[in-house]
N, C-alpha and C positions, 0 to 999 in steps of 0.2 A: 750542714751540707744540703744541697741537692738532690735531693732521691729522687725526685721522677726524671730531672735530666738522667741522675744516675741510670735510673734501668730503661731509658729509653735507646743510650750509650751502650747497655750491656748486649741489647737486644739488638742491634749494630751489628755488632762484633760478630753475636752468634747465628746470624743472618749471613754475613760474609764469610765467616767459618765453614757454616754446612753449604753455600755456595762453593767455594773452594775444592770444599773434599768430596766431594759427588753424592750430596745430600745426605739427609739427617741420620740416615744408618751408620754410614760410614765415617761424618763427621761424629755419632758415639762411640763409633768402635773406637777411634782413635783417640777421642778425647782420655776413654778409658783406658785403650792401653796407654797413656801419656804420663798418666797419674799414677805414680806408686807413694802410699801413704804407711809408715807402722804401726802399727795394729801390736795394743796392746795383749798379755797372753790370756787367753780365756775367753776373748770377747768374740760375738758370732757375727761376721757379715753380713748373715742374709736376713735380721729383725727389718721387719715392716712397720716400724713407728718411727720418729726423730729420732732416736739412739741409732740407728741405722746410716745416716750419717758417717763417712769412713772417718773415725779421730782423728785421723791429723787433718782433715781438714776440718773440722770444727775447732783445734789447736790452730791453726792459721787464721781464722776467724775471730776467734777471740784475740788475738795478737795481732789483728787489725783494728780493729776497740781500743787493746789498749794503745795501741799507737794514735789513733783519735783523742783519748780522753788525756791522755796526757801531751799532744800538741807538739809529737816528734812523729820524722819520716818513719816509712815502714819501710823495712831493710831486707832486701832480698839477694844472698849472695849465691854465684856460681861457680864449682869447681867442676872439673870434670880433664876431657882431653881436645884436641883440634878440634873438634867437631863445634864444642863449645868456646873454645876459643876466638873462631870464624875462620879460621886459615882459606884461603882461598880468595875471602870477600874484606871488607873493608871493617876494623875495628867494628865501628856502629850498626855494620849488618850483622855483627853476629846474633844467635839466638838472643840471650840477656837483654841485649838492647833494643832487637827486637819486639823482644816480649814488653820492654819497658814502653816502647812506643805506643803498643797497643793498652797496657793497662794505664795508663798516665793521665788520660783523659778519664775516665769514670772514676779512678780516685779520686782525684781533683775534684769532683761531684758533691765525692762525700767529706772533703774538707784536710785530705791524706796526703803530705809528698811522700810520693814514689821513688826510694833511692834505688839504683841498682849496680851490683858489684860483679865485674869478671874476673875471675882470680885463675880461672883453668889454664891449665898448662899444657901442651901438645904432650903427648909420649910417655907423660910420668904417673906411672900403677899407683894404684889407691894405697899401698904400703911401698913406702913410709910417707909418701905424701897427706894421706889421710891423719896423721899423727901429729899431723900442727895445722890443722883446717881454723884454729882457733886465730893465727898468726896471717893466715892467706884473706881467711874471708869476714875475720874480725870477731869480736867476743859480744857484739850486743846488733845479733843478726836477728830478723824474726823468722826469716823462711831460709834455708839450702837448698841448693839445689845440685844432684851430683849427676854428672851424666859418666859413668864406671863401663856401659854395657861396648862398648866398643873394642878396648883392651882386655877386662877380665876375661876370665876362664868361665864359660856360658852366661859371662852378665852376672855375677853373684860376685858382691864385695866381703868375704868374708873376713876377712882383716878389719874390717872398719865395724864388724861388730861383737863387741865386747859387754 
């Protein structure tokens, strides 16, 4: 791949972002609140070396590798509710493809197709929906994506963790 188009691409993006969001405070607060990652038990957030690092994103990372090295797309599905759906806007403006829009160019960079899947459904709670995400959003996914907090009860899926 490409790696300096790569982060010339990234640095774009993240240019246009904190433009956007009324600069670089509030483009982190967001990006922060945007990201929720599971964290395995016992591990501590706040280590100041690479392990510090939230795991699942260094688990998305590595599962961009191997989607590289083994010369398949990287698969990102959505489930969720309208919101992620697009209700309102056009199929291709919804979030998903959105977001595909924007990342599609810097993968490509690095030598990666970008697939992306909408699979969300307006109106239907994480139980019993959540209980065949294998059937919606497919069985050889690298990344999920759930957007729950609209319809749960304070934003906590807890059905979906077992």
């Amino acid at each position: 791949g490409d790696f300096s188009q790569f982060f010339i691409e990234v640095a774009r993006l993240k240019n246009e972002f904190t433009k956007l969001y009324g600069g670089e405070n509030s483009a982190r607060f967001l990006l922060h609140s945007g990201i929720t990652t599971f964290q395995p038990s016992g591990r501590r957030e706040n280590q100041t070396d690479v392990k510090s690092i939230p795991y699942g994103l260094t688990h998305t990372a590595t599962r961009i590798l191997n989607a590289k090295r083994n010369n398949r797309p990287f698969k990102v599905s959505f489930a969720g509710y309208s919101v992620t759906v697009g209700r309102g806007n056009y199929f291709h403006q919804s979030y998903p493809f959105v977001l595909e829009k924007l990342l599609k160019k810097p993968m490509s960079f690095l030598g990666i197709t970008l697939q992306i899947r909408n699979a969300a459904i307006g109106g239907v709670p994480s139980f019993p929906y959540g209980w065949c995400l294998e059937n919606f959003l497919g069985e050889d996914v690298d990344v999920i994506s759930w957007d729950f907090s609209m319809n749960e009860a304070g934003g906590v899926p807890n059905g979906l963790e077992a």
